[in-house]
C-alpha positions as CSV (number, residue, x, y, z in Angstrom):
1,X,-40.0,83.4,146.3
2,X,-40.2,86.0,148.9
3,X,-40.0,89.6,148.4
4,X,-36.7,91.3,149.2
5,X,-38.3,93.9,152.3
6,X,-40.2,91.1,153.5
7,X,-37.2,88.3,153.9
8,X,-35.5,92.0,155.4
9,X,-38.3,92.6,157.8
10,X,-37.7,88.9,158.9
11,X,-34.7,89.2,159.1
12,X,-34.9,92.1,161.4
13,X,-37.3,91.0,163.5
14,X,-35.2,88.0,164.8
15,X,-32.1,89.9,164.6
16,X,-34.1,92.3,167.2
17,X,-36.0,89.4,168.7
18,X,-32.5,87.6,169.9
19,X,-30.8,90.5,170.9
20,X,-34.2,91.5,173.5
21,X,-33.2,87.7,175.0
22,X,-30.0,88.7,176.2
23,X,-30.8,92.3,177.5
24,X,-33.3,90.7,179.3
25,X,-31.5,88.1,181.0
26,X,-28.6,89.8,181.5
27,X,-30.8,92.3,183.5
28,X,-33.0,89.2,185.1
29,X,-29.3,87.8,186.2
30,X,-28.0,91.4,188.1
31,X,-31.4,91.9,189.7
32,X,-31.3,88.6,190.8
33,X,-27.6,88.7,192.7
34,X,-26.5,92.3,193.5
35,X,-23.9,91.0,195.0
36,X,-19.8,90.7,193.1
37,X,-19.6,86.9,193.3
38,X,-20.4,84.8,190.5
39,X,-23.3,82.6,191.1
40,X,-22.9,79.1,190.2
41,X,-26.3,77.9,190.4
42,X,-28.3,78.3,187.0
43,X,-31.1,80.7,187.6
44,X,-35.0,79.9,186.2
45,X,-36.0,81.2,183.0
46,X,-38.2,84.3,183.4
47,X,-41.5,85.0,181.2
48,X,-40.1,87.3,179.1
49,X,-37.2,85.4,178.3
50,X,-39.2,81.8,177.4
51,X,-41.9,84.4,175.4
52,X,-38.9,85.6,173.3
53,X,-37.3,82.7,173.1
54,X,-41.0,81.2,171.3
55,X,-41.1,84.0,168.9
56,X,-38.1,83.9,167.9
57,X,-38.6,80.6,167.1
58,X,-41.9,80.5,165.5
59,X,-41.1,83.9,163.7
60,X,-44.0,85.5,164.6
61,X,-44.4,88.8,166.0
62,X,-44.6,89.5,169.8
63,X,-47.9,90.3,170.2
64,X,-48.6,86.9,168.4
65,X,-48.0,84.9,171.2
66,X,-49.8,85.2,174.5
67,X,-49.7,84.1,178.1
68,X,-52.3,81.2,179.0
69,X,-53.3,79.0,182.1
70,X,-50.6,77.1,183.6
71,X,-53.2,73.9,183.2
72,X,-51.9,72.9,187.1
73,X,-48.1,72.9,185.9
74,X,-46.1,75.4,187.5
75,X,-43.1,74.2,186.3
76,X,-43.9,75.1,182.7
77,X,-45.1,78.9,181.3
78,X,-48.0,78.3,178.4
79,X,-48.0,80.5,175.6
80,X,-51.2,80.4,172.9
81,X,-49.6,81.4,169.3
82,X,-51.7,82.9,166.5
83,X,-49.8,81.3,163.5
84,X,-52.3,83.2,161.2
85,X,-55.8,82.6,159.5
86,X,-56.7,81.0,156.3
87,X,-59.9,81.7,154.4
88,X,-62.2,78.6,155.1
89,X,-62.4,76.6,151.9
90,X,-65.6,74.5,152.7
91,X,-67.4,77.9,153.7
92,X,-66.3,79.4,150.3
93,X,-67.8,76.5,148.7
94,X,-71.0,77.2,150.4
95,X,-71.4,80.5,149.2
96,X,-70.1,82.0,152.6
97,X,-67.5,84.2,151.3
98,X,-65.4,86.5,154.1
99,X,-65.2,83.6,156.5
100,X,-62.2,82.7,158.1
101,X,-60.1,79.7,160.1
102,X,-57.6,80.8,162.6
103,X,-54.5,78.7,163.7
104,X,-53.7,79.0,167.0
105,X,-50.9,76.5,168.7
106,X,-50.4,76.2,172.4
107,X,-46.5,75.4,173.4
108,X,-45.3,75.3,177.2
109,X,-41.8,76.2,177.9
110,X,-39.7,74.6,181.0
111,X,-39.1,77.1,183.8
112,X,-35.7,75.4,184.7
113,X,-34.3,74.2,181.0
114,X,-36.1,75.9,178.2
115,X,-37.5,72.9,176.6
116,X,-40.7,73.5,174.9
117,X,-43.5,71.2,174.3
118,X,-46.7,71.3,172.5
119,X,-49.0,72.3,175.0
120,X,-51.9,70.0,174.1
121,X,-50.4,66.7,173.8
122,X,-47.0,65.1,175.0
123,X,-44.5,66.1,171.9
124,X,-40.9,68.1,172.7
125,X,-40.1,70.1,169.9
126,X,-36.8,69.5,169.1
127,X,-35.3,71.4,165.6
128,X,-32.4,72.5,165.3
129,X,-33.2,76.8,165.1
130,X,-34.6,76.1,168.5
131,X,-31.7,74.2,170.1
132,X,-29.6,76.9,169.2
133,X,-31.8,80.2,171.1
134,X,-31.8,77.3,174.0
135,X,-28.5,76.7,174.0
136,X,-28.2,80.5,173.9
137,X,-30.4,80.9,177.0
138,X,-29.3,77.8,178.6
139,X,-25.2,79.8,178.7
140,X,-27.2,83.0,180.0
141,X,-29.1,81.3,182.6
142,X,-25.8,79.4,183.7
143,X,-27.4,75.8,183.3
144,X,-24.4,73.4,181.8
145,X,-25.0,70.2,180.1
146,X,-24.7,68.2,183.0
147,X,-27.6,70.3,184.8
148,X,-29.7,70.1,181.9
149,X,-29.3,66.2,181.9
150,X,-30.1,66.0,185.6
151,X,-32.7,68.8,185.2
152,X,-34.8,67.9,182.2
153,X,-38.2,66.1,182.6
154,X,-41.0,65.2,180.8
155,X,-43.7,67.6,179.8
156,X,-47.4,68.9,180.7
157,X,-49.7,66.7,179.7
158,X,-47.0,63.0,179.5
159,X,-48.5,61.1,181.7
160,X,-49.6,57.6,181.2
161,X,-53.0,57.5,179.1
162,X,-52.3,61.2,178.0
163,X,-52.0,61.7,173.9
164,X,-49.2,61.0,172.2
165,X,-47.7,62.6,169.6
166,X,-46.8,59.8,166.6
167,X,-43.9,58.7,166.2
168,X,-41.9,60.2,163.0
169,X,-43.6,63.6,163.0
């Protein structure tokens, strides 16, 4: 069981973490149409907001997860997370003590929608937490159901002869 001040500090930071989302889009929405007329065309996600919306998520800090190379798909923003580091077991058993194995996961995050994808192979990540801050962003953006149907698409790294994820992962 976790500690009290820890599950707190959790707590916190995604209190925090969600409530950063919507300043910054509100703010990404008035500097994009100065103008008193309501927009309805959904606007792209910005960086900031598909970074948030990934920690938030994971439930890491900010700093935790970083831009990376766009691979050749614009349509997507890569992130590189560091989910933490373990102490390397087989290195132990060698005598090598101090050694350590980091855990790094690469997502991308669709410009238009707000899916994310593991970055490294063809998998949507699609858990419920998440569909919640998306459907949260998608209402701030101004994307309805209907535009996310017609707008969705696959992910970096789905085309044919690309890895799979397995199926019931």
């Amino acid at each position: 069981m976790l500690p009290v001040g820890f599950s707190l500090a959790v707590a916190t930071v995604i209190l925090v973490s969600g409530i950063t989302i919507g300043a910054r889009a509100e703010a990404a929405s008035r500097k994009g149409d100065q103008s008193d007329h309501v927009s309805t065309e959904a606007r792209e996600v910005t960086y900031e907001e598909a970074h948030d919306l990934l920690t938030t998520f994971l439930k890491v800090r900010p700093l935790a997860v970083e831009k990376s190379g766009d691979l050749g798909y614009k349509e997507f923003y890569f992130f590189m997370a560091d989910m933490g580091s373990s102490p390397c077991s087989p290195c132990a058993r060698q005598g090598q003590k101090g050694v350590y194995v980091g855990n790094f996961q690469y997502y991308a995050v669709d410009r238009r929608t707000g899916d994310v994808w593991r970055a490294v192979f063809c998998e949507r990540i699609a858990r419920r937490a998440l569909s919640r801050l998306q459907a949260a962003l998608r209402k701030r953006i101004g994307l309805t159901n209907a535009e996310y149907e017609r707008l969705k698409r696959p992910g970096p790294l789905c085309e044919p002869g690309m890895p799979r994820a397995r199926s019931g992962n």
